[in-house]
C-alpha positions in Angstrom: 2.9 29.1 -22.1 2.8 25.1 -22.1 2.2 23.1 -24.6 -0.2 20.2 -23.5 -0.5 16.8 -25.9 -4.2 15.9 -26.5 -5.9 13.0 -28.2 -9.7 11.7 -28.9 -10.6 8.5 -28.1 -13.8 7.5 -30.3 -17.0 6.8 -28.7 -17.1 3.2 -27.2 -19.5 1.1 -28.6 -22.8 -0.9 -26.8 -24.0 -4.4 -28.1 -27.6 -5.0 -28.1 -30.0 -7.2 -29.9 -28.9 -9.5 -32.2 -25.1 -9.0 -31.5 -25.4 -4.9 -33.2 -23.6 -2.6 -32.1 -24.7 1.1 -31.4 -22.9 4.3 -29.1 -26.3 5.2 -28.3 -28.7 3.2 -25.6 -31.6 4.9 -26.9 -31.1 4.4 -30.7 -29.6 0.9 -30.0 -32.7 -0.5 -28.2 -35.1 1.3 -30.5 -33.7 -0.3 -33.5 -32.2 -3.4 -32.8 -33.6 -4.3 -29.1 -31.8 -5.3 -25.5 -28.4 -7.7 -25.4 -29.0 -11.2 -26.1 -26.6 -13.9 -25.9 -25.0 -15.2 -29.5 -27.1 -18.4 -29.1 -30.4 -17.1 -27.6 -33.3 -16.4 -30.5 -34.5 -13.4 -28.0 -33.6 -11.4 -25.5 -34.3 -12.7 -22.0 -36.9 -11.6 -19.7 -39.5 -11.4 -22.0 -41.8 -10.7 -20.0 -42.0 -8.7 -16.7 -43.9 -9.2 -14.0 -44.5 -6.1 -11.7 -45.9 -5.7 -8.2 -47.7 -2.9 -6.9 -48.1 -1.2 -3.9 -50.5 2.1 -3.0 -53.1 3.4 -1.9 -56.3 3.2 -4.2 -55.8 6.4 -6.1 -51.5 5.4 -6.8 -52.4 2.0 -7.2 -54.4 3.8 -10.1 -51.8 5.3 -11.5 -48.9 3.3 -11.5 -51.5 0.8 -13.5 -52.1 3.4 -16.0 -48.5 4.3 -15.9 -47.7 0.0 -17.1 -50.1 0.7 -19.7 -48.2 3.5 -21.1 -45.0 2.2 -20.9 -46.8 -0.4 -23.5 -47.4 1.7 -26.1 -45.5 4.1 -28.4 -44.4 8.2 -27.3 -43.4 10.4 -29.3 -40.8 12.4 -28.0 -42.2 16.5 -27.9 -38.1 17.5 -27.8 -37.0 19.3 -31.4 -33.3 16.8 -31.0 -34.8 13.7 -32.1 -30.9 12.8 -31.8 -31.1 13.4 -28.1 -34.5 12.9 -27.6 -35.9 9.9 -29.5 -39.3 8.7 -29.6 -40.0 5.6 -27.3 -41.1 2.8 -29.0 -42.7 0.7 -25.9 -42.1 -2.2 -24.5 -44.2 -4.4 -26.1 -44.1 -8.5 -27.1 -44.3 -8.2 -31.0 -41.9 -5.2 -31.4 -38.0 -5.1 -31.7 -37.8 -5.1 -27.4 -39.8 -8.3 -27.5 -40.3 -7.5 -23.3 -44.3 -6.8 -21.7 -45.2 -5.4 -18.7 -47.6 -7.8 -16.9 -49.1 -7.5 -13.3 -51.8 -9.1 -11.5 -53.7 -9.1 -8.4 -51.8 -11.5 -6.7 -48.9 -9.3 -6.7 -50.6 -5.7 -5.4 -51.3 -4.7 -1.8 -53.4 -1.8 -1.2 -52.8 0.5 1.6 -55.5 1.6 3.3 -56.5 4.9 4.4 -56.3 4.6 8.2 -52.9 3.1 7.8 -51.6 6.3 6.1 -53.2 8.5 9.0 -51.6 6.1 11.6 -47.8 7.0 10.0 -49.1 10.9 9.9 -50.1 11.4 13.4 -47.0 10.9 14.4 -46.0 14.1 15.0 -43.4 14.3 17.5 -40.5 12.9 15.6 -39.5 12.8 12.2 -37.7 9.9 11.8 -40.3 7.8 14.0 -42.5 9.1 11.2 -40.5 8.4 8.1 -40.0 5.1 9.5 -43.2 4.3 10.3 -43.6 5.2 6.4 -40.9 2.9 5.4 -41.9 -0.1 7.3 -45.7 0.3 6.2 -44.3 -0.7 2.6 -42.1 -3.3 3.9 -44.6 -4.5 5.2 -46.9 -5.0 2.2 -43.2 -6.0 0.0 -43.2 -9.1 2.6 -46.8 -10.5 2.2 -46.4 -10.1 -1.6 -43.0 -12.4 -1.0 -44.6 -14.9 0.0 -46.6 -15.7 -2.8 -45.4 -19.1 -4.7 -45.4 -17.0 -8.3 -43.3 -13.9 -7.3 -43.2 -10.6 -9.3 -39.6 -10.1 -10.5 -39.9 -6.0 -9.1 -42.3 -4.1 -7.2 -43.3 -0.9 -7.9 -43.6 1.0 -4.9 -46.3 4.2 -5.5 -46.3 6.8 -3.2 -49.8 8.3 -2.0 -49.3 12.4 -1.5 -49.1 12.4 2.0 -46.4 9.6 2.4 -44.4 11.7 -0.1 -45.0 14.9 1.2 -44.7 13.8 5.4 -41.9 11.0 4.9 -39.9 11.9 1.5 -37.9 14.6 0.8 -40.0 18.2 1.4 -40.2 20.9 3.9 -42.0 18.3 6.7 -39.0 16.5 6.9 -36.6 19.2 7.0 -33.5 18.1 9.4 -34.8 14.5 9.1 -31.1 13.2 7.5 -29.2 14.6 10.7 -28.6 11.7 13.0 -28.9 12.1 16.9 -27.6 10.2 19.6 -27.4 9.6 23.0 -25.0 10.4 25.5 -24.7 6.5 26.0 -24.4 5.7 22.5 -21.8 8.3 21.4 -19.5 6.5 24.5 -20.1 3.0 23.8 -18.5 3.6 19.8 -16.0 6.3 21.4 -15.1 3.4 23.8 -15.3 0.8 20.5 -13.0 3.2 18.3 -10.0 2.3 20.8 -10.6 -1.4 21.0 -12.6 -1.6 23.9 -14.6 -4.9 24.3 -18.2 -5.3 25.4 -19.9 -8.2 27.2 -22.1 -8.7 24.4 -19.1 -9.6 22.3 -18.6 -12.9 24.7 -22.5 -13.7 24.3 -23.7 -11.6 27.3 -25.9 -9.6 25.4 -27.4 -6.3 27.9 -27.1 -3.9 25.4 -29.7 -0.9 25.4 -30.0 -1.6 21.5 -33.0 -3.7 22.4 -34.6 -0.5 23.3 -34.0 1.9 21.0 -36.4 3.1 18.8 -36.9 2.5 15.1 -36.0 5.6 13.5 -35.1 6.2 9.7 -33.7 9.0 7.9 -34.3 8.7 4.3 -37.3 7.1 2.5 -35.6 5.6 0.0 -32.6 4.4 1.1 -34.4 2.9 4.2 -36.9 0.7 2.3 -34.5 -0.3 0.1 -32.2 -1.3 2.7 -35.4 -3.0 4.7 -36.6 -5.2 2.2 -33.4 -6.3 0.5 -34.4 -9.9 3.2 -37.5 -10.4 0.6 -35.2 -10.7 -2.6 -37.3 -8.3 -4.9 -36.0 -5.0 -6.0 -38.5 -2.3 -5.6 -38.7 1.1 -7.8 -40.0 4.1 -6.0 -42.8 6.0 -8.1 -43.8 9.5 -6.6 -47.8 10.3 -7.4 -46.0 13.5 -8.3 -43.8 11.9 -10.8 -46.9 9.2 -12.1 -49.3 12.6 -12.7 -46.4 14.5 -14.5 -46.4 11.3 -17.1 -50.1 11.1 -17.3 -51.0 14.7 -17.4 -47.7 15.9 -19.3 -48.6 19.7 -19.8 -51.9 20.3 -18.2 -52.7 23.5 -16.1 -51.7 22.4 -12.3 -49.9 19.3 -12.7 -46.1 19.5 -11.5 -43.1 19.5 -14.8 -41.2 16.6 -14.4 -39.3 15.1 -17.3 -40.4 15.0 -20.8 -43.0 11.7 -21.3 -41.1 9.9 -23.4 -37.2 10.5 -21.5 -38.8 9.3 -18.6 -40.4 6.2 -20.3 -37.1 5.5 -21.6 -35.5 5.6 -18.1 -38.4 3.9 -16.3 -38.5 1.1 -18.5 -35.1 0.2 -18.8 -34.9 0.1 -15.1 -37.3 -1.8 -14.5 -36.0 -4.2 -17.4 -32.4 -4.1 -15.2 -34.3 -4.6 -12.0 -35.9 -7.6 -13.3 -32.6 -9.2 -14.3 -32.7 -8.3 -18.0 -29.4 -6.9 -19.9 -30.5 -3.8 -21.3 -27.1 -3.6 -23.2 -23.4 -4.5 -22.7 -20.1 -2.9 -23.7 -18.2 -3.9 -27.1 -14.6 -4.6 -26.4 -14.6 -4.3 -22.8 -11.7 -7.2 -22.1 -13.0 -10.6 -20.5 -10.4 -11.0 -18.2 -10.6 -7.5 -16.3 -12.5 -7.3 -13.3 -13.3 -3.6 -12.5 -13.1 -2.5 -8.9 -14.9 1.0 -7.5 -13.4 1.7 -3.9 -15.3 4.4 -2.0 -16.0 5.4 1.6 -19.3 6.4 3.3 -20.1 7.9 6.5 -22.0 5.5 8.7 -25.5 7.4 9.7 -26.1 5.0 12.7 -22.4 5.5 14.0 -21.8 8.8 16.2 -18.2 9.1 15.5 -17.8 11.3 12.3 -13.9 10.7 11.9 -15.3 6.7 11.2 -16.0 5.6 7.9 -17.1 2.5 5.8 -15.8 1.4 3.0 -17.2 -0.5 0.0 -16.4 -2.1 -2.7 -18.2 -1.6 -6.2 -17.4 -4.6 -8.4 -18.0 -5.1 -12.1 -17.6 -8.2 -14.7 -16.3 -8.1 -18.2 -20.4 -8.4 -18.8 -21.3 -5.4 -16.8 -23.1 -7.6 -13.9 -22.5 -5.3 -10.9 -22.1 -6.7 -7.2 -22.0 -4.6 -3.9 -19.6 -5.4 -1.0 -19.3 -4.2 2.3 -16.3 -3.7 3.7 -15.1 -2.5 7.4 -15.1 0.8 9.3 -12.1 2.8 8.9 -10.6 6.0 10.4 -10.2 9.7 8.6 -7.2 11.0 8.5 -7.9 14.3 10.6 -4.8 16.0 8.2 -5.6 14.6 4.9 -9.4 14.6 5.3 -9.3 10.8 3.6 -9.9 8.1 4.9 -7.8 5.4 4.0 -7.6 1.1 4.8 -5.3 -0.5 6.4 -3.2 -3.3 4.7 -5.3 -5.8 5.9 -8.8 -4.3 5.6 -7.7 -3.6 1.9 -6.7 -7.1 1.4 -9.9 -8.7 3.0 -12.0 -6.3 0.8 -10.3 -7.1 -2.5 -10.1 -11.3 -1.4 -13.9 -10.7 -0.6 -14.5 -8.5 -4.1 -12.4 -11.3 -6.2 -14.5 -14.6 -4.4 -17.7 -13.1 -5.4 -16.4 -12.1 -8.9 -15.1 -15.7 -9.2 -19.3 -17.0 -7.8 -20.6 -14.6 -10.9 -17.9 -15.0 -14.4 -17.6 -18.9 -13.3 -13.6 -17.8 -13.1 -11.0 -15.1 -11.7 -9.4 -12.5 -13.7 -6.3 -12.3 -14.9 -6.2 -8.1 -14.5 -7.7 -6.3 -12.4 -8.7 -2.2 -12.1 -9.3 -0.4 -9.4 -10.9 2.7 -8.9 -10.8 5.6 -6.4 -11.9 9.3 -6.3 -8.7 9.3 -3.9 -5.2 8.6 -3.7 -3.7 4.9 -3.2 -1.8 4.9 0.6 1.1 2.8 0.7 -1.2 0.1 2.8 -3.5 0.1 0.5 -1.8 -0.8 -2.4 0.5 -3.3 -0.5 -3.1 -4.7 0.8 -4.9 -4.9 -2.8 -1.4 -6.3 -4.1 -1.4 -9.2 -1.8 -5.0 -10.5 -2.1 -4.1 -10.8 -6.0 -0.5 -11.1 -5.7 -0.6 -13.3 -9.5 -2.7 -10.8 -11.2 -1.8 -7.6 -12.9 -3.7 -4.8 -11.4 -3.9 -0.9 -12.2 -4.2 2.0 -9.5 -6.6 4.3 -10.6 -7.4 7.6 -8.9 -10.2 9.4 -10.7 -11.1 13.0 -9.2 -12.7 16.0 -10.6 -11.3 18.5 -7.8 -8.1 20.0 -10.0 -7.6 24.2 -11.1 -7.4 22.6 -14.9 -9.8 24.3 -17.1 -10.2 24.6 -20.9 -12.0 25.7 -23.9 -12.5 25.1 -27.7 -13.3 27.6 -30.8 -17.0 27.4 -32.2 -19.7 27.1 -29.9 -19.7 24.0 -28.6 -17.2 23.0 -25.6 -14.7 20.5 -25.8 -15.7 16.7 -27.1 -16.1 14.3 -25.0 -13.6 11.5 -25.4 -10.4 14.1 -25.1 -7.6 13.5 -23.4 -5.3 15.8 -22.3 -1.7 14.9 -21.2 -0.4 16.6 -18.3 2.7 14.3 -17.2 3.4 10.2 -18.2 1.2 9.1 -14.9 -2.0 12.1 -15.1 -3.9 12.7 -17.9 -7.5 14.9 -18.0 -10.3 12.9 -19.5 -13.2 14.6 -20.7 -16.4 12.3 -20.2 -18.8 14.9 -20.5 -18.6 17.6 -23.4 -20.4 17.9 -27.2 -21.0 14.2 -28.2 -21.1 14.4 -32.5 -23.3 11.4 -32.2 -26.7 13.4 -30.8 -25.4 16.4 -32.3 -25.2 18.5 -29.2 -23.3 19.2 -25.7 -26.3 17.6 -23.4 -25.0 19.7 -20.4 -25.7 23.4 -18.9 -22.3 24.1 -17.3 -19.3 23.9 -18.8 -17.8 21.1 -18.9 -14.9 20.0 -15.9 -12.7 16.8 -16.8 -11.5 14.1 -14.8 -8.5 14.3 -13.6 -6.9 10.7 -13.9 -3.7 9.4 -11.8 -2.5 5.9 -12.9 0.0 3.5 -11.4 0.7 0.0 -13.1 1.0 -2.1 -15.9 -1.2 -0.8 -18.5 -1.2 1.9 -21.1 -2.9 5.2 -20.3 -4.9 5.4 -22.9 -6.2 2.0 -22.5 -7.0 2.9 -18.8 -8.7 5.8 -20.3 -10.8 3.8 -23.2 -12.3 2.0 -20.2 -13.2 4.8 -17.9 -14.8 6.5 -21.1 -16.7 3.0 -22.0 -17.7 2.7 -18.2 -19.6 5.3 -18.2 -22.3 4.1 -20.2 -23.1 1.2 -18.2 -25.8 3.0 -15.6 -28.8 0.9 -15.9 -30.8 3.7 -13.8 -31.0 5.9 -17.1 -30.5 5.9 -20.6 -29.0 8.8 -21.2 -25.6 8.6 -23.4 -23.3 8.3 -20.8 -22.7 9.9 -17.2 -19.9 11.7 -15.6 -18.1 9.4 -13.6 -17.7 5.3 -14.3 -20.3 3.0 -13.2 -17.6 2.0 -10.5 -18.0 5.3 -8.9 -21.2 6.5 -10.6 -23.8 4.6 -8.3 -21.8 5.2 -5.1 -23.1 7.9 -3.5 -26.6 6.1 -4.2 -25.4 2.6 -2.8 -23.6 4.2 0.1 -26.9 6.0 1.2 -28.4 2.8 1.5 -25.8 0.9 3.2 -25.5 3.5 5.8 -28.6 2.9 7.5 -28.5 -1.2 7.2 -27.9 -2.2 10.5 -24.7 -4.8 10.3 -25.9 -8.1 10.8 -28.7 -7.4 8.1 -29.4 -9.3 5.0 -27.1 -7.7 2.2 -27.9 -8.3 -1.4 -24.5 -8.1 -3.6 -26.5 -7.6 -7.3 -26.7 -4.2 -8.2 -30.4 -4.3 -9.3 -31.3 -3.9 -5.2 -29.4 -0.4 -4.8 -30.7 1.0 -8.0 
């Protein structure tokens, strides 16, 4: 039997109003309100100003659904701990922050325009695109107005959700097809083929090809990113489960005062607010997610994308695109070259640079896979006078253990496995809401580190990382926001046509 050495790193702190410090988002904004800076006398937006898009009946209810978000919930959960009241965002309260709209910023869509997107029968992507563009649409009159809303809410009439979202009428809409011609011309490209549209000759067929889409979300939010307004989806199924918590007929969807919480706050974030910030997260670190995502509008599975997630000591997240790499058909990774992983980094550290006002002195990079040799020669170059740390955080590892009582492990342990690897448990009972918030038991990270720093530093920073995710207030998440959001930002990336506008703040992926 061997013996493993484990230690607990205490809960990371968040700042919030009036410099206080709190380990939990809820509790910390209830009581003592979102970040503000030492020398501001409150925190910034204080007021929100919120588009609306829907039909007459949405429209409605994402109005009614503002109103709410004004006013005190209590929270119908016996773990006040894990499920506090909400206390509304409201001026004269601790948030200090209002929910305002107005006609200027609403577009209604009209009943004929959702039965022009529905007869389209014959193909599903046609259809979900039609949907897409019919809010896009709307998102770029409302732009145009000299007094912009700061986030749109974008509400979902039944039949758009139903016919163009995620249900059984769009079954099979996510898997791409191509044509004969199109899988050639990137087979052809893969091998470093040149085309006559690369010398200014363009001919191609592209001008022909239809607009097709294959997910709601990530297509609007990839279409409108050109209008500089983030937009947050709101089902009519979601807006009547808040209304009508409880009632006979009306769908479950999370408890009303959890999904104020969430709502609000991301709305807040969308609108450029700082909901909260980490304590003790160093100033000179710049924290780098790198992850790869299968381009949906390229034919060739075995190509990838890769992407850079980007953080500041501050928590202000940017989004960078990167180039299209190859998987390793053994390894079943895909990897960068030297140079790709040097032009992603240089690109990653200029726009860090545009956001702190100056460049790190460290930085940390992230992966859910291992470091090639390239790679790490390529990141070592663009930053060849900074210190940086290889990270490799995965969850795919045999390792599996327990603890006496009834509660699993805490989260915060660490478990040694060799002077490189360590398991990290982000996700396990939390002593601060008095409970384990999960249903499975809980699997660590497994955590591979090359470079200059100690491991247990690398591991306070993964653990305070994970509470950075804007999109919800719940205590913390499973991964780092570096990898967190990926998945999420990489759906959208992989149906925005290169060449399109591409917003870098993460506000316009969440």
């Amino acid at each position: 039997m061997e013996d493993f050495k484990s230690e607990y790193i205490e809960e990371p702190d968040l700042v919030f109003g009036r410099q206080i410090e709190e380990k939990d988002p809820r509790i910390g904004l209830m009581y003592n309100g979102p970040y503000q800076y030492p020398d501001e006398s409150q925190p910034s937006p204080s007021q929100i100003k919120v588009g609306i898009i829907g039909s007459s009946s949405t429209m409605t209810s994402a109005k009614r659904v503002l109103e709410k978000l004004g006013k005190k919930i209590e929270s119908q959960e016996p773990n006040k701990w894990l499920y506090p009241d909400y206390p509304g965002f409201i001026k004269n309260s601790i948030i200090q922050c209002e929910f305002i709209t107005s006609e200027n910023w609403q577009a209604i869509i009209k009943e004929n325009e959702i039965k022009a997107v529905l007869s389209i029968s014959e193909n599903i992507n046609k259809r979900i695109a039609a949907g897409v563009n019919l809010f896009r649409d709307k998102v770029k009159t409302i732009s145009l107005e000299d007094n912009k809303p700061d986030v749109i809410i974008c509400a979902l009439p039944p039949d758009i959700e139903e016919y163009c979202g995620i249900s059984e009428q769009t079954r099979g809409a996510k898997k791409p097809k191509f044509t004969p011609i199109e899988k050639l011309r990137q087979d052809m490209k893969s091998v470093g083929q040149t085309f006559l549209d690369q010398w200014g000759l363009d001919i191609s067929e592209e001008h022909f090809k239809e607009d097709l889409d294959l997910d709601f979300r990530n297509a609007l939010k990839g279409k409108v990113m050109e209008f500089g307004i983030p937009v947050q989806i709101l089902k009519d199924s979601v807006a009547s489960g808040f209304l009508y918590y409880g009632e006979s007929g009306v769908k479950e969807t999370q408890e009303p005062a959890t999904l104020a919480w969430n709502l609000s706050t991301a709305l807040y974030y969308k609108a450029n607010g700082k909901p909260w910030r980490l304590a003790k997260l160093r100033q000179d670190t710049c924290y780098v997610g790198i992850s790869f995502f299968r381009n949906l509008l390229n034919p060739n599975v075995d190509m990838q994308t890769s992407m850079a997630q980007v953080f500041t000591h501050n928590g202000e997240g940017i989004v960078i695109r990167g180039t299209e790499v190859t998987r390793d058909k053994v390894a079943k990774e895909p990897h960068m070259s030297q140079r790709q992983a040097r032009d992603l980094l240089t690109k990653a550290l200029e726009t860090y640079e545009q956001k702190a006002g100056r460049g790190p002195s460290r930085i940390v990079i992230h992966k859910t896979t291992s470091f090639s040799y390239d790679e790490k020669a390529g990141f070592s170059s663009a930053a060849d006078k900074v210190s940086i740390d290889f990270v490799t955080i995965s969850n795919q590892h045999p390792y599996r253990f327990t603890r006496t009582g009834i509660y699993p492990v805490i989260r915060g342990t660490i478990i040694h496995l060799a002077h490189n690897k360590c398991l990290l448990y982000t996700s396990g009972y939390i002593p601060r809401i008095r409970t384990y918030p999960g249903q499975r038991i809980p699997r660590p990270l497994l955590i591979t580190h090359s470079g200059d720093s100690e491991m247990i530093d690398i591991c306070k920073e993964i653990l305070g990382l994970t509470k950075l995710n804007w999109n919800t207030t719940a205590f913390a998440t499973y991964l780092p926001i570096t990898l967190e959001f990926s998945h999420k930002v990489a759906g959208i990336l992989s149906e925005l046509e290169e060449g399109k506008l591409l917003q870098n703040h993460y506000r316009f992926y969440m």
